[in-house]
C-alpha positions as CSV (number, residue, x, y, z in Angstrom):
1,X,-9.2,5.3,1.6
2,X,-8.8,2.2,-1.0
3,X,-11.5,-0.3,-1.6
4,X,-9.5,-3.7,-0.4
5,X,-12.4,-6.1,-2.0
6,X,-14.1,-6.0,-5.2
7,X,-18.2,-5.8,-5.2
8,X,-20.1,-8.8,-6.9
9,X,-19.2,-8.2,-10.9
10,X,-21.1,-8.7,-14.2
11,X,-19.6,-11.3,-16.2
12,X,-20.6,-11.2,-20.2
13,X,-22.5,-14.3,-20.1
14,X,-24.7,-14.3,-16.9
15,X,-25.4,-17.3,-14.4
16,X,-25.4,-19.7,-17.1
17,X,-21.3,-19.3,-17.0
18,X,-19.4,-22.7,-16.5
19,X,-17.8,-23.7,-13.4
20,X,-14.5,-23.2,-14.1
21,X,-15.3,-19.3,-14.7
22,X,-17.4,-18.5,-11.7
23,X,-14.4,-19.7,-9.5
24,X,-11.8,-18.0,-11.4
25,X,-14.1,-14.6,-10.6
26,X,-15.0,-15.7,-7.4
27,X,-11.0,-15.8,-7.0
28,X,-10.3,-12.6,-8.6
29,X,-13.1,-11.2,-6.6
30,X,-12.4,-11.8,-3.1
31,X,-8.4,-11.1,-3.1
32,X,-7.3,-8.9,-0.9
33,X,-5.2,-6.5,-1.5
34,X,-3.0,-3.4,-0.5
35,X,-4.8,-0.4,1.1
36,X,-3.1,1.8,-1.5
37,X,-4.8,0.2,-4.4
38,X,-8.5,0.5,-5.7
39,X,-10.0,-2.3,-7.1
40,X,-13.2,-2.0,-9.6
41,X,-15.5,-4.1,-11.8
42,X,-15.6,-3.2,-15.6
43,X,-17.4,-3.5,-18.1
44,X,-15.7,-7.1,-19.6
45,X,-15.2,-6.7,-23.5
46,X,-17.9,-8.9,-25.3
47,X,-16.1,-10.4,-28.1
48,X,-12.9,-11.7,-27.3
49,X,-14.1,-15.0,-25.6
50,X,-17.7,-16.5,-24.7
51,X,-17.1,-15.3,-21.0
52,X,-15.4,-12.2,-19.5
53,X,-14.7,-10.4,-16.5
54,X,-12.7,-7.1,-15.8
55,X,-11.7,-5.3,-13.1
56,X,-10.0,-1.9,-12.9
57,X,-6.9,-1.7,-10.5
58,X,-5.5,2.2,-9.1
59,X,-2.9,3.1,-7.3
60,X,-3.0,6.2,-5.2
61,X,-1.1,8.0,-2.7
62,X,-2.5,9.2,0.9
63,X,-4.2,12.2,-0.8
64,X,-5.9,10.3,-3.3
65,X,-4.0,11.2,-6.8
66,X,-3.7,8.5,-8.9
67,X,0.2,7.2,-9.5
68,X,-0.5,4.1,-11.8
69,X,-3.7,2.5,-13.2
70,X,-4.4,-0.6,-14.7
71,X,-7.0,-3.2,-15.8
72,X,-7.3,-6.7,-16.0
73,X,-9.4,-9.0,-17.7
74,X,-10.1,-12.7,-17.3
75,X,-11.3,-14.5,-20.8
76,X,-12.7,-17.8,-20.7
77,X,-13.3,-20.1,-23.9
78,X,-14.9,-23.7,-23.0
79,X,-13.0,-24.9,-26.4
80,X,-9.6,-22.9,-25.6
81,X,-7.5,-21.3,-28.1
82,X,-4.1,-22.7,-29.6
83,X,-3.0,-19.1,-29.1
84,X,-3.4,-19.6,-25.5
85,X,-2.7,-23.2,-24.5
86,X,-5.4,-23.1,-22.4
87,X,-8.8,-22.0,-21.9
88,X,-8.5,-19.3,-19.2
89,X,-6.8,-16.0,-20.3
90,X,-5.5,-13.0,-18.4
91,X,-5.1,-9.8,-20.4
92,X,-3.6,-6.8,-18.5
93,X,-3.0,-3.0,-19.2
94,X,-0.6,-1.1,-16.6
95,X,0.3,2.9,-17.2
96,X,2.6,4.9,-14.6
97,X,4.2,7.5,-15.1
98,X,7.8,7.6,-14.1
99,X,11.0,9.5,-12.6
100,X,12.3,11.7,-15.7
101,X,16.0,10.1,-14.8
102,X,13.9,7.0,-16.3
103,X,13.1,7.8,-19.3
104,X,16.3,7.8,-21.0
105,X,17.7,4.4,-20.0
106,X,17.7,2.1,-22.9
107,X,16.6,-0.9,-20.5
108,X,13.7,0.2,-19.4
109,X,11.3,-1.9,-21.5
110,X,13.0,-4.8,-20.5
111,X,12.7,-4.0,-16.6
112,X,9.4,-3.0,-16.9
113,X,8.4,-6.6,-18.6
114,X,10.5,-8.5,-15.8
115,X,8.3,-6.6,-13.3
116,X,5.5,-8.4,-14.4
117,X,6.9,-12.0,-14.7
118,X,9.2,-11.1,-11.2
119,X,5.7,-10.4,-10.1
120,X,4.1,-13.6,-11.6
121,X,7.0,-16.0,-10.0
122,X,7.1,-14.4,-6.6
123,X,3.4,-14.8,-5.9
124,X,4.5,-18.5,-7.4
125,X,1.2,-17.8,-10.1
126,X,1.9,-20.6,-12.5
127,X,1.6,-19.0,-15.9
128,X,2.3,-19.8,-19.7
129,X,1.9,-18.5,-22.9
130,X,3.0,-15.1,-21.7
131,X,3.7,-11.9,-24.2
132,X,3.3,-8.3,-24.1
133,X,4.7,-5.0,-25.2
134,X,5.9,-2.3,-22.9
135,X,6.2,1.3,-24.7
136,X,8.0,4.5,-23.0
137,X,7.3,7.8,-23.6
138,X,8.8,10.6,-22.6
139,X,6.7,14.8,-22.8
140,X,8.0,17.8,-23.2
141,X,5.9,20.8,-22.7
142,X,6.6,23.9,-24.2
143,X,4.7,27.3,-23.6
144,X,1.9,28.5,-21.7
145,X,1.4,24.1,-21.5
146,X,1.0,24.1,-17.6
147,X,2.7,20.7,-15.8
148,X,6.4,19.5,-15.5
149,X,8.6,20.2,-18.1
150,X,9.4,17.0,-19.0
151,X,7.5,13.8,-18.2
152,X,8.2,9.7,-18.4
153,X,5.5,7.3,-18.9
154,X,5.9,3.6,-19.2
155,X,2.7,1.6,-20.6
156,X,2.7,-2.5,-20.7
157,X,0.6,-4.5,-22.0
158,X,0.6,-8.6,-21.4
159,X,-1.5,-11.5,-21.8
160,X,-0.9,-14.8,-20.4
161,X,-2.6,-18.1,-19.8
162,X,-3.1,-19.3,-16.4
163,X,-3.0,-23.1,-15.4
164,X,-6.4,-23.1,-13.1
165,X,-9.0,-20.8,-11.5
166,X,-7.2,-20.1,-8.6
167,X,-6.6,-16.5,-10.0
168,X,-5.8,-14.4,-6.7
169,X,-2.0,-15.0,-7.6
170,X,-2.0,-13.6,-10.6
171,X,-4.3,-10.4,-9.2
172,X,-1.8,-9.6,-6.4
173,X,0.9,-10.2,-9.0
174,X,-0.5,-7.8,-11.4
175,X,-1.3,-5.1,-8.1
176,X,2.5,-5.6,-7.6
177,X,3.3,-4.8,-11.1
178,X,1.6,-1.7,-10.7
179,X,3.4,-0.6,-7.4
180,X,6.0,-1.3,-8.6
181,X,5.7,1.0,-11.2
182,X,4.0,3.9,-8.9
183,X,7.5,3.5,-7.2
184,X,6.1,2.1,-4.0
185,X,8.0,-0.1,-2.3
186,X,7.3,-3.8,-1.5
187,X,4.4,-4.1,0.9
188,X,5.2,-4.7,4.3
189,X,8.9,-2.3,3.7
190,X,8.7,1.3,4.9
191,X,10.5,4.0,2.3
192,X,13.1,5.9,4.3
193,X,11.9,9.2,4.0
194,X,14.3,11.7,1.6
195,X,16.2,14.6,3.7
């Protein structure tokens, strides 16, 4: 059902890309991951560092809908940035939408955020420079607007520097993030099915 390996990517800047780079995609590339989530190169943005790489990340359920969806990019800069502290630089997007019962708890920003660093220190993916924002919305239709009446939708968005190109931490941390937030439980732990 889900593709567990990403297919050779483009990078923005070809074979002539330095070392450093073509490990930190060779890293990203090769993970493994949960069969619930799809994995995709993208299209990397072309002018936020001298070499990019992206990759799309779904999460779906047995029958193939889409619960959360998320990309990730990898920038690298030869020089580095002071912004970054660093010269590799992860920039992810994460969207789910949530249980309604969510939507009104003041906290939820906050938990969203720590789902991401929680994420970051479990898979023990050293990391600095780390900020974000994490918005939540909440719907309501009215009228002949088909759907649920009311829904919950929680959107983060980080960046963060990583320490080396050993990248597959941070991947499975981000794919965790986004389970997480599909309200799967941890891999490897059954749900106990509702009566």
């Amino acid at each position: 059902m889900a593709q567990t390996q990403t297919p050779p990517a483009s990078v923005s800047a070809g074979g002539d890309a330095p070392d450093v780079f073509r490990l930190a995609v060779h890293n990203l590339s090769a993970a493994q991951v949960r069969r619930e989530v799809r994995l995709e190169p993208l299209r990397p943005p072309q002018r936020l560092a001298p070499y990019s790489y992206a990759l799309s990340a779904d999460v779906l359920d047995p029958d193939g809908n889409e619960l959360a969806t998320g990309r990730l990019v990898l920038l690298h800069d030869p020089d580095g940035h002071e912004a970054w502290d660093g010269v590799l630089r992860l920039v992810g997007y994460a969207s789910a939408d949530l249980d309604e019962q969510m939507g009104v708890d003041p906290l939820l920003p906050t938990v969203g955020w720590s789902w991401l660093t929680g994420a970051l220190d479990e898979r023990d993916a050293a990391y600095r420079a780390a900020g974000g924002t994490v918005t939540q919305t909440t719907s309501t239709r009215f009228g002949d607007v088909h759907g649920p009446s009311t829904t919950v939708a929680l959107e983060l968005r980080a960046s963060w520097t990583a320490d080396n190109p050993q990248l597959e931490a941070h991947l499975l941390a981000f794919v965790d993030l986004l389970c997480t937030a599909a309200g799967l439980p941890p891999e490897g732990i059954s749900a106990l099915p509702r009566s």
